[in-house]
N, C-alpha and C positions, 0 to 999 in steps of 0.2 A: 625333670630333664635328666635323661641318663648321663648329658654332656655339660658341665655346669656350664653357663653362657658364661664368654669373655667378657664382656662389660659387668655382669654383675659381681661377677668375682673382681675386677677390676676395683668395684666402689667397695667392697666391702675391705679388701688390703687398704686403701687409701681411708678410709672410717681404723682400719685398726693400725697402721700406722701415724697417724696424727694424733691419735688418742680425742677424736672426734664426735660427737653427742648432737651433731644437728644434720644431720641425713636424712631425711624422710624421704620413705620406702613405702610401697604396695605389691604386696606377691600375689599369687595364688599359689596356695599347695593344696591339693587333694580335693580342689571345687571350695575350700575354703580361702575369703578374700580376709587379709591380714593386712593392715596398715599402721604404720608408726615410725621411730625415729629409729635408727642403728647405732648402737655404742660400741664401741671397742669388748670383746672378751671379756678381758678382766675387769673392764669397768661393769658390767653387764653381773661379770661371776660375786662382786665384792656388792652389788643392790641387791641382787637374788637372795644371800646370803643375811645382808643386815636386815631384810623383810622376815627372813625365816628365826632370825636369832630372837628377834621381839615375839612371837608366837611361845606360850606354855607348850603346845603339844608337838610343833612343828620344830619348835629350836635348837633340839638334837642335829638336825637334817645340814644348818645353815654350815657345818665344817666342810661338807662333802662339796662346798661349792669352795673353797678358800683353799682345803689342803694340798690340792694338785693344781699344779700349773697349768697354765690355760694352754687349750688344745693346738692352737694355735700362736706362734712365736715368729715377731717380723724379722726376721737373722736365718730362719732356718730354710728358705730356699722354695718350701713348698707354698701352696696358695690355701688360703682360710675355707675351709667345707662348709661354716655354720655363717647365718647371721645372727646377728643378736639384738632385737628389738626391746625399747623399754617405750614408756606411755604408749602401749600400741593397743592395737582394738582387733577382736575378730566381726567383720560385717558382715550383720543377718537383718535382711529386708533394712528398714532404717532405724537402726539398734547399732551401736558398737559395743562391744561387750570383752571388757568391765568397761564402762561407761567413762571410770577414773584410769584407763590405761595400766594395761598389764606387763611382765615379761615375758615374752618370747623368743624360742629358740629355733632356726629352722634350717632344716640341713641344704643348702644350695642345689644337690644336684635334685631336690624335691619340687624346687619350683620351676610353674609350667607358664608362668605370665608374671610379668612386672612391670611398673612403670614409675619414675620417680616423681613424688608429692606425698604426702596424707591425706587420704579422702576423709571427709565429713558429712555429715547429713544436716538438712535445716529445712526445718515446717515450713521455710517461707516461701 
């Protein structure tokens, strides 16, 4: 969306204002269908980060999510660009993928579909 949608941006202020972790979200960006929960920023930038620091070859990496302040600041007047999903899944046919929920980052004005819940898939 060139225009980020007012409701979505609406939930994603109230997910980083409250310092909230139980929002489940479904986007679509770029034909790809993304589902999972929204965390606040920082809570988001400070998982990223402890996942990377446990990595031998990646643990360098885990500062560049800690050292700078999160892009987004609820004082500062402007509205949040990104969302930040953790346990989320990218949906291919009936697969999510990583299967254990990933983190994802996705820039609002990018999404062209949303709906609020977490889809699942089930053989049954």
């Amino acid at each position: 969306m060139s225009n980020p949608d007012e409701l979505l941006v609406a939930i994603c202020t109230m997910v980083e204002s409250e310092h909230s972790n139980q929002m489940s979200l479904t986007v679509v960006v770029g034909g790809a269908v993304i589902t999972g929960r929204l965390a606040p920023e920082s809570v988001w930038r400070r998982r990223v980060s402890e996942v990377l620091k446990d990595s031998d070859r990646l643990g360098p990496f885990s500062e560049v999510f800690t050292a700078a302040p999160p892009e987004y600041l609820p004082d500062s007047g402007e509205p949040p660009t990104h969302l930040h999903f953790h346990l989320a899944r990218i949906l291919q046919g009936t697969v999510g993928i990583p299967e254990t929920g990933g983190m994802y980052r996705v820039a609002i004005r990018d999404v062209s579909a949303w709906t609020v819940g977490d889809f699942s898939y089930s053989d049954q």
